[in-house]
N, C-alpha and C positions, 0 to 999 in steps of 0.2 A: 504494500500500500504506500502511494505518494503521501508522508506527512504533509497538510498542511495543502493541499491538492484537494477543492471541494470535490465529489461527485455528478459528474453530469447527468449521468444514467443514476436516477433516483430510485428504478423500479425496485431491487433487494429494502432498501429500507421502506419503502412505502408498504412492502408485502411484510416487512416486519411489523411495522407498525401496526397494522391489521391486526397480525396475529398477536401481539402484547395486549392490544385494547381488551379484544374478544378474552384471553387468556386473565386478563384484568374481572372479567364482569360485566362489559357493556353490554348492554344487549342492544341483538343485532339490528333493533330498528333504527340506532341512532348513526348517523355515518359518520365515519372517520376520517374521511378525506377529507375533509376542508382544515382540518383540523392539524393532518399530514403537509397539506399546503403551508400553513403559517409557520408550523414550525423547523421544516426544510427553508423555505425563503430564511426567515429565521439565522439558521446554522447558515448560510451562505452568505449573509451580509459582508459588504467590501472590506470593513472593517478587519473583519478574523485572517489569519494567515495558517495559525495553527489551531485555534478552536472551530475549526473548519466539520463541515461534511462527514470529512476523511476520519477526523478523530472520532467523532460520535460512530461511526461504524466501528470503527479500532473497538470503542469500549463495548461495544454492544457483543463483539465478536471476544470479548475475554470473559463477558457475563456470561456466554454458553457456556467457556470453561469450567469458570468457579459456581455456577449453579446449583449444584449441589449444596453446595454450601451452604445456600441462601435460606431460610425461613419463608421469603412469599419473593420468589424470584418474577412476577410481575409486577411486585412496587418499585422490584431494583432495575430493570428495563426499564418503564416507567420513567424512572428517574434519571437514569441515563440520560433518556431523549429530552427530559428536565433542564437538565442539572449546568448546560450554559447555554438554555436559551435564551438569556438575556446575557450578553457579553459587549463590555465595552471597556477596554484596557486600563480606560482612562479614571475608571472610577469603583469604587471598592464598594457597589450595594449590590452586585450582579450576582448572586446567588440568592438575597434575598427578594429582589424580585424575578428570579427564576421561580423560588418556591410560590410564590404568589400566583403567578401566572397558573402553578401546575392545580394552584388551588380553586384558581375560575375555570379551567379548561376539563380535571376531570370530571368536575360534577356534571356539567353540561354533556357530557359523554356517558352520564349514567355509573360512572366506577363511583361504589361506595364511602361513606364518612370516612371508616377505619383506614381504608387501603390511599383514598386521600390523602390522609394525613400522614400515611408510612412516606410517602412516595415527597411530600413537603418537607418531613422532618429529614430522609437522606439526600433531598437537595440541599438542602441548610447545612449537611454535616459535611461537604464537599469544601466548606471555607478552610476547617482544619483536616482534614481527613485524617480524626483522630476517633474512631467508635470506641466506644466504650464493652470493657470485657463481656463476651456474650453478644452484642449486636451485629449477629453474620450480618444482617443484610448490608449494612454501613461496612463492615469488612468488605465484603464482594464488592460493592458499588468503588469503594475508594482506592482497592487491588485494580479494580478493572482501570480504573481511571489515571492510575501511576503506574501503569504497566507501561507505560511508553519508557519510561525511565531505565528499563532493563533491554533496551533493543542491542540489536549489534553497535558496532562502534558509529558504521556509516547512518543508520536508521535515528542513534541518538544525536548524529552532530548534524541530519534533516531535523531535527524537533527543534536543539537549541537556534539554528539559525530563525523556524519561523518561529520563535516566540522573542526573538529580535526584532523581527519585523513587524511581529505586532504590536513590542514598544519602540518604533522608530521616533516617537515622537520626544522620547528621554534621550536626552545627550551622551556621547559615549562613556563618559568615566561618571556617570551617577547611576546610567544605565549596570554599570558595571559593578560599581557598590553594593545595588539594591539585588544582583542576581546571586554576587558572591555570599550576601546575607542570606538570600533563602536557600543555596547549596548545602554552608557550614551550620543552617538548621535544621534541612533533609538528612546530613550524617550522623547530628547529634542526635537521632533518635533512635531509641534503643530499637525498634523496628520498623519497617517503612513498609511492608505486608505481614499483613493477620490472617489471612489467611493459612492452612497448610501447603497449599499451590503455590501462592505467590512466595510464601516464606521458602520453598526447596527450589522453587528456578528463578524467581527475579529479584531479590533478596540479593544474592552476590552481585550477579553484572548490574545492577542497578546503582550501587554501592560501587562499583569500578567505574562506573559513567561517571558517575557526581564527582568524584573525589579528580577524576580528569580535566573536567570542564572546571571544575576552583580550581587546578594547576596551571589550566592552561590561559585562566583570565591575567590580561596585563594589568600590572599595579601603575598607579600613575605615578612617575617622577616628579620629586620636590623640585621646586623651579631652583636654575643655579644663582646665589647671590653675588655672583665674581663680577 
């Protein structure tokens, strides 16, 4: 998969989506495509580089994996397709009105109070993707969603560039500060997947990516006073 490369051919996720609603509880009178409209335009706005298309299928394609896992693996799909539908670089409220959104949209679609409100509370946990002991679903969802961070070397230095590009609007050495800060807070955690999955295969190379890309960031030179 192109990081950061929307989907043209939308037909796999539109068919997916079908089948999470229906798997969700809707019932089949209410339709789902207009709904699949907004929130594909949605993920393709000009804005995104790397919370593209591309990515929302990446996570969707790692919820199969860790599925099992899950306690109600259609609030964690769900949520998925949630979880940055409202994305804009530039500003730090974009999860919480993601959960908003999924809170006017699945009622209208007939999915239930309960599974509503699953599906809002692990958009919201996407800020820290930190669940708490016991919460598979927030496990699965936040595995899925940092699994990019385990790719090969090439697949991870396709992610860091489009997550450059989508803060082109930060200067380079503050740009630089604010990444190196979230790297040496991705390491200092005693674990970056809870899952069983994610903890035996993207637990190391995840942890080899990060620690590479804070090696490889340039520090800025103190100006010379000569």
């Amino acid at each position: 998969m192109d990081i950061g490369t929307p989907h043209t051919d939308t037909t796999d996720l539109r068919a997916r989506w079908r089948a999470t609603v229906a798997e969700a509880g809707a019932p089949a009178d209410r339709d789902p495509e207009p709904y699949a409209d907004r929130l594909l335009a949605a993920w393709a706005e000009p804005q995104r580089r790397y919370h593209t298309t591309a990515h929302l299928a990446d996570v969707l394609a790692r919820i199969d994996v860790l599925a099992p896992y899950a306690a109600d693996p259609a609030a964690v799909r769900l949520a998925a397709w949630f979880h940055d539908a409202v994305y804009r670089p530039d500003r730090s409220e974009n999860e919480e009105r993601s959960a908003a959104l999924a809170e006017r949209a699945l009622p209208e679609l007939g999915v239930d109070a309960a599974r509503t409100a699953e599906v809002a509370r692990l958009v919201r946990l996407t800020v820290t993707h930190d669940p708490a002991p016991g919460d598979t679903d927030g496990e699965v969802l936040c595995d899925a969603d940092l699994a990019v961070l385990a790719g090969s070397a090439q697949a991870y230095a396709a992610y860091a560039a489009a997550v450059r590009d989508e803060y082109g609007f930060v200067p380079d050495d503050a740009f630089r500060a604010g990444r190196a800060a979230v790297l040496r807070q991705l390491l200092d955690l005693p674990r970056l997947f809870r899952t069983p999955y994610g903890t035996a295969h993207w637990e190391a190379p995840a942890r080899a990516n990060l620690a590479a890309e804070l090696a490889s960031l340039p520090t800025s030179t103190p100006p010379s006073h000569e």
